[in-house]
N, C-alpha and C positions, 0 to 999 in steps of 0.2 A: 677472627672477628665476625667474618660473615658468615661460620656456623652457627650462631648465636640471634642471628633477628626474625623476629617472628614477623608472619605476614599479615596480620592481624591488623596493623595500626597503618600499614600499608594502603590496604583494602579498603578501610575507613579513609582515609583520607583522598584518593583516587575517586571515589563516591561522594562525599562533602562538600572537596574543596576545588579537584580537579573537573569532574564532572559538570559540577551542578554551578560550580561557583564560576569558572576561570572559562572553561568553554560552555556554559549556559547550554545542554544540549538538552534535545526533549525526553520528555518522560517515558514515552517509549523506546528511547535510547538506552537511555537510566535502564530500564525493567529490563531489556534484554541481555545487557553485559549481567547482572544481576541475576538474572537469571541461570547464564552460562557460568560465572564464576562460582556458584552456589554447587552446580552438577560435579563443576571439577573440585573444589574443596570438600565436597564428600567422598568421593574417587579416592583423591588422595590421602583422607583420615582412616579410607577405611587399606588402601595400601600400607601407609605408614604404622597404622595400628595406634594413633593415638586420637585426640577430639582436636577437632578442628581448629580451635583458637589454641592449641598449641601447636601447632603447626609454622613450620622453619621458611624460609625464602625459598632456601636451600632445597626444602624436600621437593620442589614441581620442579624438576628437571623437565630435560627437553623429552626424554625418554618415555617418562612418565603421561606428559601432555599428548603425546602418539599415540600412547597404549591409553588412553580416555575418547580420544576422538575415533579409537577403532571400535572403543565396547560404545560411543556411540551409535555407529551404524550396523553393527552385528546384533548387539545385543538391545539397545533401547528403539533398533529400524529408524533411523532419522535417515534422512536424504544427504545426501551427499551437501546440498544449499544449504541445510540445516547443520551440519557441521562445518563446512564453512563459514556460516554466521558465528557460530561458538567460536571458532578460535578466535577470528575478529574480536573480541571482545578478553579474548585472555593475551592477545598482541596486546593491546590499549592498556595492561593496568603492566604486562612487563616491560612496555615502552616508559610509562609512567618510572617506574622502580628505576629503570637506569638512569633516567634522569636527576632522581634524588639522593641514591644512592652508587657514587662511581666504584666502590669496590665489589658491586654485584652486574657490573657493565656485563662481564664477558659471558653471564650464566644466562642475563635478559638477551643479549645478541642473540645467542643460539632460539630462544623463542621466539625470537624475531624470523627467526630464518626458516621455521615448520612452513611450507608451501600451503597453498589450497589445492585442494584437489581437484582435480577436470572430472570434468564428464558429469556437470551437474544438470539434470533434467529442469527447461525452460518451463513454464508453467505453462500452460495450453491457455491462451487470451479467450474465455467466455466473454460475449455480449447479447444484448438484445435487438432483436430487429424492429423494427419499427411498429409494428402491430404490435410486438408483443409488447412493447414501453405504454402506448396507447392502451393495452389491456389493464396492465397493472397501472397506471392511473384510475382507472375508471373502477378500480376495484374497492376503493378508498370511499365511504362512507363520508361526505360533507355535512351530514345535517348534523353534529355534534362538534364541538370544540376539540375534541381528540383528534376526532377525523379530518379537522382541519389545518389540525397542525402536521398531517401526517402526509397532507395533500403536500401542504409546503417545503415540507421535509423533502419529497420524494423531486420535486419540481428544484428545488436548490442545489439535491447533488447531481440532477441529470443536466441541470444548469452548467454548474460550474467545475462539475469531473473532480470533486475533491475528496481525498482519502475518507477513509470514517472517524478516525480519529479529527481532522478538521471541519469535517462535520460538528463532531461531537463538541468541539473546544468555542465554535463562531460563536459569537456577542454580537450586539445591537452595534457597537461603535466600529466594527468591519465596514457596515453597509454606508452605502449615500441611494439614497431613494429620493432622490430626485436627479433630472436627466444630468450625463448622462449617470445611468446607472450602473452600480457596481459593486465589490465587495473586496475588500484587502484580506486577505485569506494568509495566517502565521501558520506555512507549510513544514512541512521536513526539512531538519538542520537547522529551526529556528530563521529561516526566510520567508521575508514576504510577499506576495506577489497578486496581481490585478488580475479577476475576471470583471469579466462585462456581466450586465445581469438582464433578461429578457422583462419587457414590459409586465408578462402575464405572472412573472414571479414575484417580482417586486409587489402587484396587486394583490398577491396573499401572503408575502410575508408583511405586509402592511397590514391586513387585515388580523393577523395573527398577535401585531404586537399591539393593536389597539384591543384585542379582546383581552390580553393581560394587561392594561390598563397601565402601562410602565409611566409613571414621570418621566417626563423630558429632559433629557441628557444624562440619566440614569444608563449604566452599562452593564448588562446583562447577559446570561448566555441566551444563543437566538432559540434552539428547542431543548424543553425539559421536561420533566415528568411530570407527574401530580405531586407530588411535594416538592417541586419548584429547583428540583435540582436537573444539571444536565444530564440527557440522554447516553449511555454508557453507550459505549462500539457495540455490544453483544443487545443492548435495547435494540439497538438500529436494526441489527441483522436478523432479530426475533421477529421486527414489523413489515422489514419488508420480507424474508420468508412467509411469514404469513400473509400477505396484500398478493405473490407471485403463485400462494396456493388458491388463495380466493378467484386471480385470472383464470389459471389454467381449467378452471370449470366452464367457462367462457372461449377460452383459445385453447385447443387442444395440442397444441405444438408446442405449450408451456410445461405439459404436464412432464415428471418428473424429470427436472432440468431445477438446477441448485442455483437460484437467485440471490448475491451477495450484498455489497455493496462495492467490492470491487469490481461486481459484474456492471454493475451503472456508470462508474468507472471506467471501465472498457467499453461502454456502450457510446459515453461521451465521446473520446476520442473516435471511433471509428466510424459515429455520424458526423461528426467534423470534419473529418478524412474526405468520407463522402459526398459531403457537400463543397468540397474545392476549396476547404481552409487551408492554407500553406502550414507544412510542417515543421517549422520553427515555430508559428503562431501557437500551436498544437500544445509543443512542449514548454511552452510559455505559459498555457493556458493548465495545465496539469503539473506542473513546476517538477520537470523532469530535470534533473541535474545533468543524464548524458543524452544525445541524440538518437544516441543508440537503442536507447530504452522505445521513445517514439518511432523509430524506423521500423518498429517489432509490428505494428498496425499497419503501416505502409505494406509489408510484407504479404500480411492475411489479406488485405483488400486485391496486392498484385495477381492473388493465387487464385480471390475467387472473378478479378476479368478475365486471365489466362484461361478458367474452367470457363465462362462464359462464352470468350473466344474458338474453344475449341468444340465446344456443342452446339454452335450457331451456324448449321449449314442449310443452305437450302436446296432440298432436292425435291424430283418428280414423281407421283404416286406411281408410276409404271417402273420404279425401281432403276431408274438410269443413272449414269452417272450425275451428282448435284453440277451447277451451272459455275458454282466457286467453295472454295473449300478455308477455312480459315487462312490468314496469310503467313508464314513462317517466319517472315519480316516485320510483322507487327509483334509476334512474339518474343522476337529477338527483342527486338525495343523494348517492350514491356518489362521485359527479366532485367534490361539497361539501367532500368530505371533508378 
């Protein structure tokens, strides 16, 4: 009998009902299993030798799933992270299968049981320092309406540390503009969470939504384009690479250095850092699910007192020995931390 089911109605339904319906997950959730599942069902049409939608439960053995995730990193060069995200996503629909289906338990077990792989390269945390944030503001053209929404744009996500994708999705009915002030922000995993919003943002995202002229209590997304739709991820990332190319003519420490929006991102967080916000606050504030993820900041900032630490001696122009030498003890602490 379970030679016979195709995966077809599966896959549909896992996408439909389970996905979108039962755990309500985001649409960048959605696109990525979607993604990964798309790679391995052609993998396996073109192993099996037939077209896709006829394609058996049966045929993605556990075998099969190995030898996909290996011509991923040989052959298509993904990262080791990037294969691990793929399988995640081919877990989730044979986790799905054995739940609806008990006489295909023991074939989904076994995919359950493909490990991830170590040794996946951490992404190196770009930021910007404080000049350079300063730069690229001031790079942003105000005397136009574009320019002003771009001023606000840039000021909301160094605001509020928020991915691009919650960038791109904010509405008018997130915000309270009046004290104090704030913004309810629908993060990753479909949760909500509270930044605070600085006086001087609120003053142009006010100013921004009286030039679009919105009725009162109309809900709207907060930036969009010229034909009044929202800002795409890839909008975002076009404008501000271009506003990071316009500084760097300005600040030369800018110059070729790749300004994202995860780079603003990471800039939040590790002017927070350094300004003596607690790291709970931190990960409250950027709606980090693990601790861990924040301690990642914590780290860069330990490494660059430690480098401060130990370059800050003070000695005598006649080359004598310095008067003190960094303390060994403070170091220890610091690494404590």
């Amino acid at each position: 009998m379970t030679d016979s089911v195709f995966l077809a109605p599966y896959v549909r339904s896992f996408f439909e009902d389970h996905l979108a319906c039962r755990r309500n997950v985001s649409r960048n959730t959605i696109h990525s299993y979607r993604d990964s599942l798309k790679l391995l069902l052609q993998f396996v049409a073109r192993q099996r030798r037939k077209s896709v939608a006829r394609l058996l439960v049966t045929d993605i053995t556990e075998a099969v799933v190995v030898d996909f995730l290996t011509e991923l990193e040989q052959v298509r060069g993904n990262s080791i992270q990037t294969r691990n995200h793929r399988l995640v996503g081919i877990r989730s629909l044979f986790e799905y299968i054995a739940a609806r289906e008990p006489l295909l338990l023991d074939q989904c077990h076994k995919m359950l049981t493909i490990p991830r792989k170590r040794g996946a390269a951490v992404p190196e945390i770009q930021y910007l320092e404080r000049e350079h944030l300063t730069a690229l503001l001031g790079a942003v053209a105000r005397n136009s309406p574009r320019g002003r929404r771009d001023y606000a744009l840039l000021l909301f996500m160094y605001n509020t540390g928020a991915r691009v994708q919650e960038v791109s999705d904010s509405r008018l009915s997130w915000l309270t503009l009046r004290a104090p002030y704030k913004v309810e922000i629908l993060g990753k995993g479909r949760k909500r969470r509270t930044c605070p919003l600085w006086e001087n943002t609120v003053q142009h995202l006010q100013r921004l939504i009286e030039e679009r002229r919105l009725p009162p209590g109309q809900d709207d997304y907060l930036f969009v384009n010229r034909f009044g739709r929202p800002l795409s991820r890839s909008g975002i990332a076009d404008l501000l690479s271009r506003y990071a190319t316009q500084a760097a003519a300005t600040t030369s420490s800018l110059s070729g250095r790749k300004v994202t929006p995860h780079t603003i991102r990471h800039t939040t967080a590790m002017h927070l850092l350094q300004s003596g916000v607690e790291v709970n606050v931190i990960r409250s504030w950027l709606g980090h699910v693990s601790l861990a993820t924040t301690n990642r900041y914590i780290e860069i900032d330990l490494a660059m007192k430690t480098k401060a630490l130990e370059t800050c001696q003070v000695g005598k122009k006649d080359g004598k020995t310095p008067g003190w030498r960094s303390n060994p003890d403070i170091l220890t602490w610091l690494e404590s931390l």
